[in-house]
Each structure stands twice: as C-alpha cells, then as structure tokens.
SERO-4910 file (N, C-alpha, C, O; in steps of 0.05 Angstrom, whole numbers):
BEGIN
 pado doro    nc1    nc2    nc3   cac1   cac2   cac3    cc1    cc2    cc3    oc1    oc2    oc3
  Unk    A     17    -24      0      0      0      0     18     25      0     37     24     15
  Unk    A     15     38     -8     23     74    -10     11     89      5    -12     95      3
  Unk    A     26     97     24      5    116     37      5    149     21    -12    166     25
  Unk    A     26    151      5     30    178    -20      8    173    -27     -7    191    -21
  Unk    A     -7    145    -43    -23    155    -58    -47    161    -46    -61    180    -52
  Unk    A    -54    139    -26    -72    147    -12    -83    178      4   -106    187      8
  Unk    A    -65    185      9    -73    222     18    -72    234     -6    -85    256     -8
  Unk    A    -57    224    -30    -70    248    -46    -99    234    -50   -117    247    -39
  Unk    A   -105    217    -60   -133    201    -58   -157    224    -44   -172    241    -54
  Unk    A   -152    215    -21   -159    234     -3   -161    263     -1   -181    271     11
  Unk    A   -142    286    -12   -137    306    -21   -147    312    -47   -145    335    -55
  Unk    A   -162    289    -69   -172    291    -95   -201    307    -96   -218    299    -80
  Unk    A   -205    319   -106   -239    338   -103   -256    327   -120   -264    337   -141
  Unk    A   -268    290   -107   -295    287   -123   -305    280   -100   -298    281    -76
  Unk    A   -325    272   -112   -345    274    -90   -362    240    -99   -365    228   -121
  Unk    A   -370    233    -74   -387    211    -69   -381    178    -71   -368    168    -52
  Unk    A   -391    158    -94   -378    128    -96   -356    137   -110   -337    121   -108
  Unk    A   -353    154   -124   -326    162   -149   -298    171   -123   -274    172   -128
  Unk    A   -309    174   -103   -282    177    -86   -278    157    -71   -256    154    -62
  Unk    A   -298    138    -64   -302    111    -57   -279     92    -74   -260     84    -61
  Unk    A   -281     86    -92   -275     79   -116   -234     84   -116   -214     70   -117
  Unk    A   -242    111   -115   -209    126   -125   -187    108    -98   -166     96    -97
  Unk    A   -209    118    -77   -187    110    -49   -190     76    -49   -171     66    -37
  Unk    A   -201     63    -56   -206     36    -64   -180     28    -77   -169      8    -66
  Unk    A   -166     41   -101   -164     38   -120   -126     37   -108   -111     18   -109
  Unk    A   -121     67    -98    -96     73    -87    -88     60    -61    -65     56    -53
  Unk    A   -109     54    -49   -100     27    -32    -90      2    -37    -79    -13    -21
  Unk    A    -94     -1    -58    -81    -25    -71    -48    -16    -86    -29    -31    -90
  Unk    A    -50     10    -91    -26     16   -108      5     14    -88     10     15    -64
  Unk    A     22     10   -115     50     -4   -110     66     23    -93     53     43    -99
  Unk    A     83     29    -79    108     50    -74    114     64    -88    115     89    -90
  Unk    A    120     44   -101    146     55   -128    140     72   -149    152     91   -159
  Unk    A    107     57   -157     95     80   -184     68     86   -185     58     96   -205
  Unk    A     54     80   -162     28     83   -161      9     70   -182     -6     84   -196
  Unk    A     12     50   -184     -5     27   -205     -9     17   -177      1     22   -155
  Unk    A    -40     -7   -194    -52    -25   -183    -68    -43   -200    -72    -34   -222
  Unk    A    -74    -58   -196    -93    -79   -220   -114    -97   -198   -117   -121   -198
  Unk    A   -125    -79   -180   -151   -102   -171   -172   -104   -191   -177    -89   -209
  Unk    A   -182   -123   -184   -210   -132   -210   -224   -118   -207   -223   -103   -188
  Unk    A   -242   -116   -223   -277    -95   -227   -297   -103   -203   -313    -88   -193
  Unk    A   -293   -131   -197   -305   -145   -177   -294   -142   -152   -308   -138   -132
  Unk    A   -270   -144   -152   -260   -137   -126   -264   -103   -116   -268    -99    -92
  Unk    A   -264    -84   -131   -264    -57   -121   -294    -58   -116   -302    -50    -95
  Unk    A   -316    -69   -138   -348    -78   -120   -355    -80    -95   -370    -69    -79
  Unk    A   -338   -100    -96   -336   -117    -66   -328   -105    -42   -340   -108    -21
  Unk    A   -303    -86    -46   -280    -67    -29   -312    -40    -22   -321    -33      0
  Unk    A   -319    -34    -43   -335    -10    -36   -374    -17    -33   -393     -1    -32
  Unk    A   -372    -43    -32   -402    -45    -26   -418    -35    -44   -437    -24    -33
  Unk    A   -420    -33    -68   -428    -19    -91   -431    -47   -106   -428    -69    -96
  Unk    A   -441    -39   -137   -450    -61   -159   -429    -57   -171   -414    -37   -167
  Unk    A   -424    -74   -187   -405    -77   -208   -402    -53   -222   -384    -36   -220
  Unk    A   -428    -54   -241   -438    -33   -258   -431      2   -245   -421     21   -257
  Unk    A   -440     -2   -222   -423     28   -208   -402     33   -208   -392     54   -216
  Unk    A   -395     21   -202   -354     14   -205   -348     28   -228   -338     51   -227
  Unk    A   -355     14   -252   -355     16   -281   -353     46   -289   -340     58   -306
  Unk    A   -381     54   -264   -386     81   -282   -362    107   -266   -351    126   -278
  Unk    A   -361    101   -236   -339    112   -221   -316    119   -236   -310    143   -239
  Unk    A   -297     94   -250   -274     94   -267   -276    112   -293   -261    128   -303
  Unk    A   -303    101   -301   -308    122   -325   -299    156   -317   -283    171   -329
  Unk    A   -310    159   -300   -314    188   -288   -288    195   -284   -278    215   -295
  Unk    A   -276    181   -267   -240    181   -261   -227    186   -285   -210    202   -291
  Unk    A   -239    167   -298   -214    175   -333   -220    201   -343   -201    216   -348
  Unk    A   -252    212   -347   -252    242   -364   -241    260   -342   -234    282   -350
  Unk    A   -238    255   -313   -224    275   -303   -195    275   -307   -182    293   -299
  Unk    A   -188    259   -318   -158    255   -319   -147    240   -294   -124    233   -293
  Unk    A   -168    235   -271   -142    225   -248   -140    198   -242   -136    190   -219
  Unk    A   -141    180   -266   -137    152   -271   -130    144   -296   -144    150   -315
  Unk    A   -105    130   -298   -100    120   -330   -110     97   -332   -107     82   -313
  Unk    A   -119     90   -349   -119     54   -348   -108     35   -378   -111     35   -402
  Unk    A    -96     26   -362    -76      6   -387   -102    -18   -382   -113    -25   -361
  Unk    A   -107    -30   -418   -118    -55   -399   -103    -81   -416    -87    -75   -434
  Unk    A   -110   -109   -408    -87   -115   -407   -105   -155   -419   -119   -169   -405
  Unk    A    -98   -159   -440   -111   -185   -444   -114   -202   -429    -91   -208   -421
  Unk    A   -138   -224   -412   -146   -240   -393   -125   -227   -374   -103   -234   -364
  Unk    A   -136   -212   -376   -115   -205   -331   -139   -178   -336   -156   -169   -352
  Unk    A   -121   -171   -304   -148   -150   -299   -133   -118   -309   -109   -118   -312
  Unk    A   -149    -90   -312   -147    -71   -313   -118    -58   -296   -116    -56   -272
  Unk    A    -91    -48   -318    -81    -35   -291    -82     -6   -286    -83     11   -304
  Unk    A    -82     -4   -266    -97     36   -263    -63     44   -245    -50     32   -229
  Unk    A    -61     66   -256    -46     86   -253    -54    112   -238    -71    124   -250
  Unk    A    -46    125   -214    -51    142   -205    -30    169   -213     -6    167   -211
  Unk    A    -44    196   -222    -20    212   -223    -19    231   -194    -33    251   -189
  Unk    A     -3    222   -181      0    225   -153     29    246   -149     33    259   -128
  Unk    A     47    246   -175     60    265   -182     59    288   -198     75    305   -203
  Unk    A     37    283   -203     26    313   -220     -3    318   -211    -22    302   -213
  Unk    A     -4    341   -201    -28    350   -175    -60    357   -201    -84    360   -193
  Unk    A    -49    357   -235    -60    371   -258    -71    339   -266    -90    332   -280
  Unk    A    -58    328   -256    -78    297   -278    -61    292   -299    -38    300   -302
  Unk    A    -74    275   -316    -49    263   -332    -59    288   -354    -80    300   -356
  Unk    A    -38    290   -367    -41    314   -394    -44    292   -417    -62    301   -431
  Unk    A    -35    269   -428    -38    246   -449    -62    228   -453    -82    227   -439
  Unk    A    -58    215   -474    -91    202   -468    -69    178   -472    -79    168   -492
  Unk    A    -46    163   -467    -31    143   -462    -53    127   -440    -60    139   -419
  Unk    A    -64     95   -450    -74     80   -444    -97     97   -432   -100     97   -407
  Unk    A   -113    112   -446   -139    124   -435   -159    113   -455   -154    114   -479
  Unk    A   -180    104   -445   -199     95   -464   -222    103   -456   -223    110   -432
  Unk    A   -249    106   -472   -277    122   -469   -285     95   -461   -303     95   -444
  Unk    A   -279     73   -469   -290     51   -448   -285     36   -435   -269     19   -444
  Unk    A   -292     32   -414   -277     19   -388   -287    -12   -393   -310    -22   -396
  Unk    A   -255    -25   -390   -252    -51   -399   -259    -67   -374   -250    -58   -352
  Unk    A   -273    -89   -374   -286   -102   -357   -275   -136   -369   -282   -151   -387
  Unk    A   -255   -137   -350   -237   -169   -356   -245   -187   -340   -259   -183   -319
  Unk    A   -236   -208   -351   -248   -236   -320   -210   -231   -308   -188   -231   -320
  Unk    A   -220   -225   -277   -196   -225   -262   -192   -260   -256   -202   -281   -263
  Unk    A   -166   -248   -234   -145   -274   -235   -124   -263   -212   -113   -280   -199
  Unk    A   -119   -242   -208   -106   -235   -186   -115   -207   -175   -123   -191   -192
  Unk    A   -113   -197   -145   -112   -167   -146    -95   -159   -129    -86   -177   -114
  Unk    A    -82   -130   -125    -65   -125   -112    -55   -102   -123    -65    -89   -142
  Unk    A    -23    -97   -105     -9    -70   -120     17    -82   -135     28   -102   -127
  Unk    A     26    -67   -158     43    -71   -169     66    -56   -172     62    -32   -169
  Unk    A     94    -62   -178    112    -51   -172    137    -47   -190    159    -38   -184
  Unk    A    127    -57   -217    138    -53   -238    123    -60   -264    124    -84   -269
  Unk    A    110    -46   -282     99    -43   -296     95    -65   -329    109    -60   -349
  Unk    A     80    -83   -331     92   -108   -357     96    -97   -372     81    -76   -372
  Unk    A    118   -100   -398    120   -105   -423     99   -104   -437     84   -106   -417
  Unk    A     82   -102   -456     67   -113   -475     80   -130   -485    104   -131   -489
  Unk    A     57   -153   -494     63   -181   -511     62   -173   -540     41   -165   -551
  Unk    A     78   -175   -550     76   -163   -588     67   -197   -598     72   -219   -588
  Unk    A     57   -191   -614     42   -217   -630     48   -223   -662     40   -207   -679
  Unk    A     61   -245   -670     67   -249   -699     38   -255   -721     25   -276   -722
  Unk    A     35   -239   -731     14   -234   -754     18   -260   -775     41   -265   -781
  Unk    A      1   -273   -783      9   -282   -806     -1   -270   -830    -22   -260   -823
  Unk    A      2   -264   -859     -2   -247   -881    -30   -262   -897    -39   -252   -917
  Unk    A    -44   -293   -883    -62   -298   -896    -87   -282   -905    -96   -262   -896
  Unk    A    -93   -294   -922   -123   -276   -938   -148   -280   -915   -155   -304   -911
  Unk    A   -162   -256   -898   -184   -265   -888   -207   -261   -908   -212   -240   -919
  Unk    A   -220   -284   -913   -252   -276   -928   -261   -255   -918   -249   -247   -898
  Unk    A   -280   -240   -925   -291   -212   -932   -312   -230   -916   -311   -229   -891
  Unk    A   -331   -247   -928   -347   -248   -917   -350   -264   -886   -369   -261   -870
  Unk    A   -328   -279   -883   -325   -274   -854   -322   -255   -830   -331   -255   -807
  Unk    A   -303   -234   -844   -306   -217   -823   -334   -206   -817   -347   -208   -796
  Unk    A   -343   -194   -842   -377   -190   -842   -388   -196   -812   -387   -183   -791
  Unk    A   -400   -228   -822   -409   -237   -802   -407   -239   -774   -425   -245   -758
  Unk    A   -375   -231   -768   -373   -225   -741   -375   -197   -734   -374   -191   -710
  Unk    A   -377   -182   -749   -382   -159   -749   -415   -159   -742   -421   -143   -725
  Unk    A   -437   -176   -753   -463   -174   -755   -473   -178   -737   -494   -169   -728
  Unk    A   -449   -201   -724   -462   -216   -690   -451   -189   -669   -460   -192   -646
  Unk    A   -441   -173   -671   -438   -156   -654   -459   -140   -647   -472   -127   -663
  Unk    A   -463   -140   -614   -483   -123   -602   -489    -97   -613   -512    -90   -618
  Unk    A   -463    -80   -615   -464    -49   -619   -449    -45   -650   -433    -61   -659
  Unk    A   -455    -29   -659   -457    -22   -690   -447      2   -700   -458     17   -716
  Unk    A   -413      6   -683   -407     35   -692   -382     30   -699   -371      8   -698
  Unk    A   -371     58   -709   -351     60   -718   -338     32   -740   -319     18   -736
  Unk    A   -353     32   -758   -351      0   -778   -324     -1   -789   -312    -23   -790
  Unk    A   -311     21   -800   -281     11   -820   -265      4   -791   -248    -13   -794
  Unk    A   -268     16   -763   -240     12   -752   -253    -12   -736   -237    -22   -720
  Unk    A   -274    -23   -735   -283    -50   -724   -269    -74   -749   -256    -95   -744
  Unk    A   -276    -64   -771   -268    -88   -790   -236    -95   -792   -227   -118   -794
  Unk    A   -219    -69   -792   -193    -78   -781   -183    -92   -751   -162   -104   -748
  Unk    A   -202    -87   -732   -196    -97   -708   -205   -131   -709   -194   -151   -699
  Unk    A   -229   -131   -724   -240   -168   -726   -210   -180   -737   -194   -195   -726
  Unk    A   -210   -164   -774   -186   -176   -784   -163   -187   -768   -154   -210   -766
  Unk    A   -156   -165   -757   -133   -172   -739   -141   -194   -724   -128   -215   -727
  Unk    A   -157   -193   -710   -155   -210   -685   -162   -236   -702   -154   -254   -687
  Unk    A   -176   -249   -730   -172   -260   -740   -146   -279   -744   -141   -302   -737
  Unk    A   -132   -261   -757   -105   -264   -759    -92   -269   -737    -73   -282   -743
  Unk    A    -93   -265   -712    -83   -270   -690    -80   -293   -683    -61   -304   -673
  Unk    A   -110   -302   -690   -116   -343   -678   -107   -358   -700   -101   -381   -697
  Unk    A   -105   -343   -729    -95   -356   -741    -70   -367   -730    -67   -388   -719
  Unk    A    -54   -349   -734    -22   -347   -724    -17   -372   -705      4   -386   -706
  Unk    A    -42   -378   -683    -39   -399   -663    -44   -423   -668    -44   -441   -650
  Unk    A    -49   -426   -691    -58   -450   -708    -73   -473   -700    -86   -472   -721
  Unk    A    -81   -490   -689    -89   -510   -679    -95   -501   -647   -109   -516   -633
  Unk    A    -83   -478   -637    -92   -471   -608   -102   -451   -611    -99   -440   -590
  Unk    A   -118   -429   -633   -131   -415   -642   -155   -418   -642   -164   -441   -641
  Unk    A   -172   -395   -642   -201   -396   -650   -208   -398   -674   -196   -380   -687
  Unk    A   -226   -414   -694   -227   -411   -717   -247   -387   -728   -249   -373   -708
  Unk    A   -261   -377   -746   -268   -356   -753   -299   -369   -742   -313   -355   -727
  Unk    A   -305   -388   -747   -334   -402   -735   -332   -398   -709   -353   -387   -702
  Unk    A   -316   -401   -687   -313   -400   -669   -316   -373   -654   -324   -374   -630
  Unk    A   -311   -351   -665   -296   -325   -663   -333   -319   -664   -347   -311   -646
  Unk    A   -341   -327   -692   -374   -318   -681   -394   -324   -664   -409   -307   -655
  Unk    A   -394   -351   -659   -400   -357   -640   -392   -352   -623   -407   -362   -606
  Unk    A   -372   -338   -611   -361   -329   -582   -384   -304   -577   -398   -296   -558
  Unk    A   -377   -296   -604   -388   -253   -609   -418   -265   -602   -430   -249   -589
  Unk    A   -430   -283   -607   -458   -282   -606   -472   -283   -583   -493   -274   -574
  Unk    A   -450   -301   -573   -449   -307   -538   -452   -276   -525   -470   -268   -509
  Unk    A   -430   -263   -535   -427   -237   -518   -449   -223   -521   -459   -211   -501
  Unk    A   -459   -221   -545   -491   -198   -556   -512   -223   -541   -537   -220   -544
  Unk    A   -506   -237   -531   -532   -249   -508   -525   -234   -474   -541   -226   -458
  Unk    A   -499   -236   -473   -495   -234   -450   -506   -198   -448   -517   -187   -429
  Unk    A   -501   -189   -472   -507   -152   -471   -535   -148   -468   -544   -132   -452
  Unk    A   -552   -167   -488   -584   -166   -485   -589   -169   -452   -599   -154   -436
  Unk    A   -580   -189   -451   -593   -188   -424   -589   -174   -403   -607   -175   -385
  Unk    A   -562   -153   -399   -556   -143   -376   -578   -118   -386   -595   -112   -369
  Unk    A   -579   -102   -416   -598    -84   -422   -623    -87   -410   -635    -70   -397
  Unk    A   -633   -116   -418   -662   -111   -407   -667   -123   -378   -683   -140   -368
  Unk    A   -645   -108   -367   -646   -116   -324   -637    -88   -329   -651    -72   -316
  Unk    A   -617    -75   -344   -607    -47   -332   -614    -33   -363   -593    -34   -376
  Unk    A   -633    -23   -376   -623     -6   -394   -596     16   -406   -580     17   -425
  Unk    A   -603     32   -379   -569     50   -380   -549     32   -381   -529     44   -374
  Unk    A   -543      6   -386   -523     -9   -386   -511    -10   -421   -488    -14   -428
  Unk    A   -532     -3   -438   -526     -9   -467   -508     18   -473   -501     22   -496
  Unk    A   -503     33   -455   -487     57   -459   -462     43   -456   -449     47   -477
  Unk    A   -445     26   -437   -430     11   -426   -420    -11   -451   -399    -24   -451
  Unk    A   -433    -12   -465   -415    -37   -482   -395    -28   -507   -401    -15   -527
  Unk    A   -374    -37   -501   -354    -28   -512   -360    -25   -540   -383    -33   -547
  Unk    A   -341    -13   -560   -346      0   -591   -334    -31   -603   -320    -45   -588
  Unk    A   -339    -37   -622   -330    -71   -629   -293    -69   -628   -275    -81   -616
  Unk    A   -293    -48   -644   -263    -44   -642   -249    -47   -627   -228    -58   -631
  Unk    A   -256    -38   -603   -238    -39   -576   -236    -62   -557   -220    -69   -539
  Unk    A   -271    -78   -572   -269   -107   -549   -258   -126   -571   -249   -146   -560
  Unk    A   -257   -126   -592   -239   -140   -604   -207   -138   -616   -194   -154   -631
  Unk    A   -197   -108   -601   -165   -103   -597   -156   -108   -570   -132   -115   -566
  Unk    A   -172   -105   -552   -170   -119   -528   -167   -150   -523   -155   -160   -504
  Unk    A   -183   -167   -550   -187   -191   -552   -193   -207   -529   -185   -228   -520
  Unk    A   -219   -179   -521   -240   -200   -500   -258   -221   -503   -276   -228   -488
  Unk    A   -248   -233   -531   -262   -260   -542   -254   -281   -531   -264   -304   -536
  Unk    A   -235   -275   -514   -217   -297   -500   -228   -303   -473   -222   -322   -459
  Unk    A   -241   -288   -469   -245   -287   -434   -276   -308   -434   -295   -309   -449
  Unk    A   -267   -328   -404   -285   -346   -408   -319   -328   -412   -327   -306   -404
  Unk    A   -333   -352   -428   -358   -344   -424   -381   -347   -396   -404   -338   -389
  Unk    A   -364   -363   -386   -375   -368   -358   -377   -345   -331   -386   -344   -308
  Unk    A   -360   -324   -354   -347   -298   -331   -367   -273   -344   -367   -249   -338
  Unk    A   -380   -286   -362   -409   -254   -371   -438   -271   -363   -457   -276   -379
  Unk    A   -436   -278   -339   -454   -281   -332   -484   -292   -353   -506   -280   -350
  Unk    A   -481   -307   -367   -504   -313   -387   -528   -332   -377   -523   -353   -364
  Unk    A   -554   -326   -382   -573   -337   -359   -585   -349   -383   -592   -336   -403
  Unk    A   -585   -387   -378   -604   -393   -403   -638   -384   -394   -650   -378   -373
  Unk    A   -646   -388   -427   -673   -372   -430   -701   -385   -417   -703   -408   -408
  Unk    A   -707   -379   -418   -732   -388   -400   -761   -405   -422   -770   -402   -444
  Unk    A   -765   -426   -397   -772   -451   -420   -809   -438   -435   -825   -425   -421
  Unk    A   -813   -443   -456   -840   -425   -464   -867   -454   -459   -861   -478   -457
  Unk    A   -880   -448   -459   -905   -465   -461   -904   -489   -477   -912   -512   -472
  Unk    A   -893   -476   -503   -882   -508   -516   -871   -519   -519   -877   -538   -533
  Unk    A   -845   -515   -505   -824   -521   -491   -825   -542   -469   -811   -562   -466
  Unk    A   -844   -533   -454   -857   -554   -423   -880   -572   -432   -887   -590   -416
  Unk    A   -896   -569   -460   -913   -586   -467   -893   -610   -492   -904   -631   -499
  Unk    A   -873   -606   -500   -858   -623   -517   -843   -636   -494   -838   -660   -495
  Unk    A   -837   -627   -479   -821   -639   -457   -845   -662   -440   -835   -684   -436
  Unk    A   -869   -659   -433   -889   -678   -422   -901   -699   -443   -912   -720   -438
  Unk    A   -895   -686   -471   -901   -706   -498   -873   -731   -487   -877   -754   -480
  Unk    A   -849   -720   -490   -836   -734   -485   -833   -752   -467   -831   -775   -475
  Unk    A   -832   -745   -437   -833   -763   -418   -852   -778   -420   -843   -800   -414
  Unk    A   -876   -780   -425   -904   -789   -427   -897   -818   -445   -904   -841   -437
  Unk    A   -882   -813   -472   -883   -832   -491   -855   -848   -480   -851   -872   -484
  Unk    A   -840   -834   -468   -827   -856   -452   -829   -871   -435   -817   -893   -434
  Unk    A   -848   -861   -417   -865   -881   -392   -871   -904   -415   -861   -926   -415
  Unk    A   -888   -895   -433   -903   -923   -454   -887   -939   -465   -896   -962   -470
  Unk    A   -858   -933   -473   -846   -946   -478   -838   -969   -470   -834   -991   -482
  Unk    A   -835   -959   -435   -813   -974   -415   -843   -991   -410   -837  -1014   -402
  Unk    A   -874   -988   -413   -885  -1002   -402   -891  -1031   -424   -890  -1055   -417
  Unk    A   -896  -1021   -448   -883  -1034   -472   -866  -1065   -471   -873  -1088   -479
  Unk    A   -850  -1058   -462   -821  -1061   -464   -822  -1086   -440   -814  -1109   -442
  Unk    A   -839  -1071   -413   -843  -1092   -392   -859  -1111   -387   -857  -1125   -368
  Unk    A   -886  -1114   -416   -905  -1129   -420   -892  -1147   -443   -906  -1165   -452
  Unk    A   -865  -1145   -454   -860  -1162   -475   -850  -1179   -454   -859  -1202   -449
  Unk    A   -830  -1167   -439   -813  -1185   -417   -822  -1207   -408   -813  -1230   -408
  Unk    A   -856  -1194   -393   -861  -1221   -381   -884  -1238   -390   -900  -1253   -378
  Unk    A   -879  -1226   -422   -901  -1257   -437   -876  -1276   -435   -878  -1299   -441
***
C-alpha cells in the first residue's frame, strides 16, 4: 500500500462512490509507481457498490484525468494514479472512453509495470465475408471501418496460433455469446447499453478470449411449448418402458 497515494486520494476533489472507488483503488497501489490492478469485482466488493457502479466511477475518473488505465488481455485492468502531477495526466496514453471489464485472476499492487506481448501476424487472406459476419453478431454497430480492421486482426491472430486458435466459426460464436450476455444485462439495466464497448476496442482488447462463464449468461426461460414437448416426451417414454415390460413377461 502507498500511503503517497492514498492522501493524495484523499486530497482529490470528487465527490461521493467516485471517491469511494479512487481511495479503493490507491489502496491497492504499489510505492514505487502508483499502479494497481484489482479486478472490477473486487473494487465492488471493497466499496459495497454493484459492479456496474464501479464501471461508471472509473469512467468518471478517466474524463477527469485522475486515472489512467492500461488494460491488459485475460488479466485484470491496470490503473495508474497521477500522484505526481497534482493537474492529472495531460496524455490520453492507455486512456480509453471505455472501461474494460476483464475476468480477473489476481488483485493487488504492483511494482513494476509489464511489457506488452507483441504478437506475430500471419499475411493470410481473411474472407470478406467472414469478417462480415462477425461484425453482424456484434451487439453495438459503430464506428464499422476501424471495427473491421480490429475483427481482421484478431482474425489473424488465432490464425497465427494454429491449432490452439479460434477458428473464424468459433470467433462468431463467441461474439454471439457476448450480444446475449449484452441483451440481457440491457433488459435488467437499460443504462447499461451505454457501457458496451465499440466492437473495435473489445476485439483489440481480444475479449473474445475471456471465459464465457465470466459474462454471466442466464439460459432462456422454457416457453409453453417447450414444457408441453417436454411432457409429450416423458409421457411416450413411460409407454415405452411399459411396452417393453409387458413383452418381458409374456
């Protein structure tokens, strides 16, 4: 823990869960550089708040400038405090309009900052009309030329991994998964469809990777004909087995 960062924390002029949040945040941060990487769930948890508040706290933190956030493939968010400059950060270095929501794996403070992983491209041809399609299964529908370079890429990415890759079938079916997991948090939270990332950014992020077990997906609820095909069924199986027990004991 830092106690630097924490009094400036403390000394920061917002007001309410957004300072909840901040001092949350610098409690966790390292000595050395004022980073931290607790999960979205853990700072929830730390401040007694929803997820979704969290979400919107950090948001708030970034247009003020007094949080950077690097984010960081399957690991969690790392946030940066500018605890040496009383003005906020002046760069938009790792600032993003949307706050990345990863499946964590560790939390805590950190004390020296990772590398980025650089990734070998391979120069194969992606079909046109593949990317399309993953473009189509996507929840949100903006910014289209710099989404179609980000699918491409990340295309090309699993290519590269060849046999431990996602295949382009796969890649949509993930995306479809995710535009379920978005429907549904919308119609529990509306103001939530503000929250879902631009395709571009969740597929440069290559949050296609992150289990699906970690967006919460609720199967659908059974319909009328659903519970009457299901009593057709059991029904003609009872007859079967009774069938079956009258041959036995001729």
């Amino acid at each position: 823990m830092s106690l630097k960062a924490s009094a400036w924390a403390w000394d920061t002029p917002v007001n309410g869960l957004t300072k909840l949040v901040l001092l949350a945040i610098a409690d966790y941060a390292g000595r050395e550089n004022d980073s931290a990487w607790p999960s979205m769930d853990t700072l929830a948890t730390r401040c007694g708040i929803s997820r979704m508040t969290a979400v919107r706290a950090i948001r708030e933190l970034q247009d003020k400038k007094l949080l950077e956030v690097e984010s960081r493939a399957n690991r969690t968010n790392l946030y940066r405090l500018p605890v040496a400059d009383p003005e906020g950060y002046h760069s938009d270095r790792g600032y993003h309009s949307d706050t990345t929501v990863v499946p964590h794996r560790y939390s805590g403070s950190t004390t020296q900052i990772p590398k980025p992983v650089t990734n070998q491209l391979r120069t194969s041809h992606i079909p046109e009309s593949e990317v399309e399609a993953i473009y189509d299964a996507y929840p949100r529908k903006v910014g289209r030329p710099n989404a179609v370079k980000a699918i491409r890429k990340a295309l090309k990415l699993e290519s590269a991994k060849k046999e431990h890759g996602l295949s382009s079938k796969a890649l949509i079916e993930k995306t479809k998964l995710w535009a379920t997991a978005c429907e549904q948090r919308i119609a529990k939270d509306p103001e939530a469809a503000q929250y879902i990332k631009h395709p571009a950014t969740w597929f440069n992020q290559q949050c296609y990777l992150e289990p699906t077990s970690e967006w919460g997906i609720k199967a659908a609820a059974k319909t009328g004909f659903d519970r009457d095909a299901e009593r057709i069924a059991k029904q003609a199986d009872e007859a079967h087995k009774r069938i079956m027990q009258e041959i036995d004991n001729l």
